[in-house]
C-alpha positions in Angstrom: -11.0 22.3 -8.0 -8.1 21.9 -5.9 -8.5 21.6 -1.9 -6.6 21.9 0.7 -5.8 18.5 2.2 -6.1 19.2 5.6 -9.7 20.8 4.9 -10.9 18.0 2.5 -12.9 15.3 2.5 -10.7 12.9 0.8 -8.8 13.0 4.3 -11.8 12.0 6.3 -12.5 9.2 3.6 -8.6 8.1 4.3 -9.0 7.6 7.5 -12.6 6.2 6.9 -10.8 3.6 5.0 -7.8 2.7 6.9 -10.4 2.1 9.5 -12.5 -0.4 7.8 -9.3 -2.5 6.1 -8.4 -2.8 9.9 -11.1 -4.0 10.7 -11.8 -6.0 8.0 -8.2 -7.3 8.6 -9.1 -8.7 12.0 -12.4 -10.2 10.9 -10.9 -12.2 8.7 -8.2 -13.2 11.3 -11.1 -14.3 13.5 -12.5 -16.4 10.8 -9.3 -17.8 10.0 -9.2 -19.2 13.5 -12.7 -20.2 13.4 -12.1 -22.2 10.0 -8.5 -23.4 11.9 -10.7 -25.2 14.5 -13.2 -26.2 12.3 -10.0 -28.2 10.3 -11.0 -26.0 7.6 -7.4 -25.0 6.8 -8.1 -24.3 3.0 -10.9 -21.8 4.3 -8.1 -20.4 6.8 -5.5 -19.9 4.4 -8.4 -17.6 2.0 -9.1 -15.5 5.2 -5.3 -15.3 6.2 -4.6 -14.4 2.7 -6.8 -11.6 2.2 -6.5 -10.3 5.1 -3.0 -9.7 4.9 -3.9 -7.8 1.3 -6.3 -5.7 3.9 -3.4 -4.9 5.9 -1.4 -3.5 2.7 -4.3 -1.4 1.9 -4.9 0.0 5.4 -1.2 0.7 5.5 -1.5 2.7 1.5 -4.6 4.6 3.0 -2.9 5.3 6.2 0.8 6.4 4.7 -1.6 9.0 2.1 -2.4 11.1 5.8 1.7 11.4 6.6 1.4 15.1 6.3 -1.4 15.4 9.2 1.3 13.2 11.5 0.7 13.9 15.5 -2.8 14.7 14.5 -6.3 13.4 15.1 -9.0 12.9 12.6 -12.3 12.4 14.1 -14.8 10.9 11.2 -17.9 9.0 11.9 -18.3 5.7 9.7 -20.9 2.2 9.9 -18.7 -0.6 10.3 -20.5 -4.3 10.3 -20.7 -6.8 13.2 -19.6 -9.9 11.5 -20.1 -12.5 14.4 -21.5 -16.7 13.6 -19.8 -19.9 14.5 -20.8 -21.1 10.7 -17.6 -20.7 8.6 -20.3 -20.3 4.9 -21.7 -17.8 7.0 -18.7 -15.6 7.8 -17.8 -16.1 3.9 -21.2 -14.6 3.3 -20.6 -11.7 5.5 -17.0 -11.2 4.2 -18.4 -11.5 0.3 -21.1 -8.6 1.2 -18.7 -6.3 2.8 -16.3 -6.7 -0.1 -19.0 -5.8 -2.5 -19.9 -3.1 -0.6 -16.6 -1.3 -0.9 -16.6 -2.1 -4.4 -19.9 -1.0 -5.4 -20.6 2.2 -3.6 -17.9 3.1 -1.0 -14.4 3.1 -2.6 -15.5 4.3 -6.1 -17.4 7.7 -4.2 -14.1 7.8 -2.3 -12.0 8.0 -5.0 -14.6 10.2 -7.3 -14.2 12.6 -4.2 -10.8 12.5 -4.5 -10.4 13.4 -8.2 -13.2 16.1 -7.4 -10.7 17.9 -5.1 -7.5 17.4 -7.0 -5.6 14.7 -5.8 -5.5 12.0 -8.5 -3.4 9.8 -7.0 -5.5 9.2 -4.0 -8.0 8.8 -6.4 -6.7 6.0 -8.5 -5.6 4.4 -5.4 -9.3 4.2 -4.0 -10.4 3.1 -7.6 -8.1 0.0 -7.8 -8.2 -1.2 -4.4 -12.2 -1.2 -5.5 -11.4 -3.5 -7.9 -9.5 -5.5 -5.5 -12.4 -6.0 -3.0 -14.6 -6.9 -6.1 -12.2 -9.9 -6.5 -11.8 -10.5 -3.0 -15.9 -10.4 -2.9 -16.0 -13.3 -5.9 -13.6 -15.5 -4.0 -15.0 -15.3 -0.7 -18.2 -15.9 -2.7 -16.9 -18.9 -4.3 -15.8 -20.7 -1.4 -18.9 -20.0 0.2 -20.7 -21.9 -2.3 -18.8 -24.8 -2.6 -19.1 -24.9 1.1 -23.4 -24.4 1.1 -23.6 -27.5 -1.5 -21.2 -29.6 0.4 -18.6 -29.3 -2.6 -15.4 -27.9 -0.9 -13.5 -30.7 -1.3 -15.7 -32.8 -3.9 -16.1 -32.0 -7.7 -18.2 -33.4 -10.4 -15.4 -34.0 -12.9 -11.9 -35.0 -12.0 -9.9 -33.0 -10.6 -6.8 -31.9 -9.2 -6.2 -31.3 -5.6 -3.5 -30.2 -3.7 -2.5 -30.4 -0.5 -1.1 -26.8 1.1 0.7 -28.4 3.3 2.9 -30.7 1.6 2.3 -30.0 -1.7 1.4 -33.5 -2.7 -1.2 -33.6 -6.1 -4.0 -36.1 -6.6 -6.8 -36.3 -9.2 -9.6 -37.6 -8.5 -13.2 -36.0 -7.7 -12.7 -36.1 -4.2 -9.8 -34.4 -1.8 -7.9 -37.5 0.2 -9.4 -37.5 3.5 -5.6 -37.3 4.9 -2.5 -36.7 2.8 -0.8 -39.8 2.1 2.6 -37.7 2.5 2.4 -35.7 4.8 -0.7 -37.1 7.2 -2.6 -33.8 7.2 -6.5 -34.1 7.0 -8.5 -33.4 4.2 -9.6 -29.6 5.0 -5.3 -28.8 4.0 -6.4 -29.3 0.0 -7.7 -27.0 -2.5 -8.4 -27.8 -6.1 -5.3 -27.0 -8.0 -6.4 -24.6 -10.1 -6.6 -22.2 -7.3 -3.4 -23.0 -5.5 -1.0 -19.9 -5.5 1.5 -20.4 -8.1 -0.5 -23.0 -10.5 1.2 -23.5 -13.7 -1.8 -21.6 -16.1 
């Protein structure tokens, strides 16, 4: 059944939405800095990264509510209190909430959606879900290695990276500094996982 958008609920779940990928956005910047002094920069560069994809997906949410310009929605929502000075930790946090919107929030979003008629909304909620499930699993990941003291060690030889400079080593161990570029160790990630890593 069609619905008028400025009378449906999909609106309210918009700006429900853009409201949490804001937030999100600046959580992760906060961890970011948190991993920066920590000299975790790989851990840094994961929270940068998504937190810039939060961004894109605030701004899709927030560009679907053009049409209600110069107005304000009032919506009640439960947002989390992500605050620890342990980096796993905040990865923990961040892995939870990602899994949250995947599991439960954006898919009843976007079933609400397609409920009142607008599909497109609907299939926008549905893959962004998707996204925070793989935002969920890598946040995950990095926790782990993190817990077992395996961020920048591996059992089998590997390749590293550093993000810096770009220099590659193998080895099951990161260089504790970069012999190019003199950055510390927390600057490499495993190769597999740098962005653009021949497949």
């Amino acid at each position: 059944m069609a619905v008028d958008f400025k009378n449906s609920e999909t609106k309210d779940n918009l700006m429900r939405a853009f409201a949490g990928e804001s937030q999100a956005r600046n959580r992760y910047t906060f961890g970011a800095a948190l991993a920066k002094r920590e000299n975790l920069h790989v851990i840094e560069a994961v929270f940068t990264y998504t937190a810039d994809q939060e961004k894109e997906h605030a701004e899709i949410f927030y560009n679907y509510l053009k049409e209600l310009s110069g107005e304000t929605i009032h919506v009640d929502g439960g947002y989390p209190v992500d605050l620890s000075e342990d980096v796993a930790e905040l990865l923990r946090m961040a892995q939870h909430n990602e899994y949250e919107e995947h599991d439960s929030v954006y898919k009843a979003f976007g079933d609400k959606a397609k409920e009142e008629g607008f599909d497109k909304i609907a299939a926008s909620f549905h893959m962004i879900a998707e996204i925070e499930k793989y935002h969920g699993d890598r946040f995950g990941r990095f926790a782990e290695w993190m817990e077992q003291n395996k961020l920048f060690v591996s059992e089998v030889k590997t390749g590293w990276i550093c993000l810096n400079c770009g220099y590659i080593y193998e080895g099951e161990r990161a260089p504790v500094k970069c012999p190019v570029c003199d950055h510390d160790q927390g600057y490499f990630v495993r190769l597999t996982l740098s962005p653009y890593a021949e497949a």
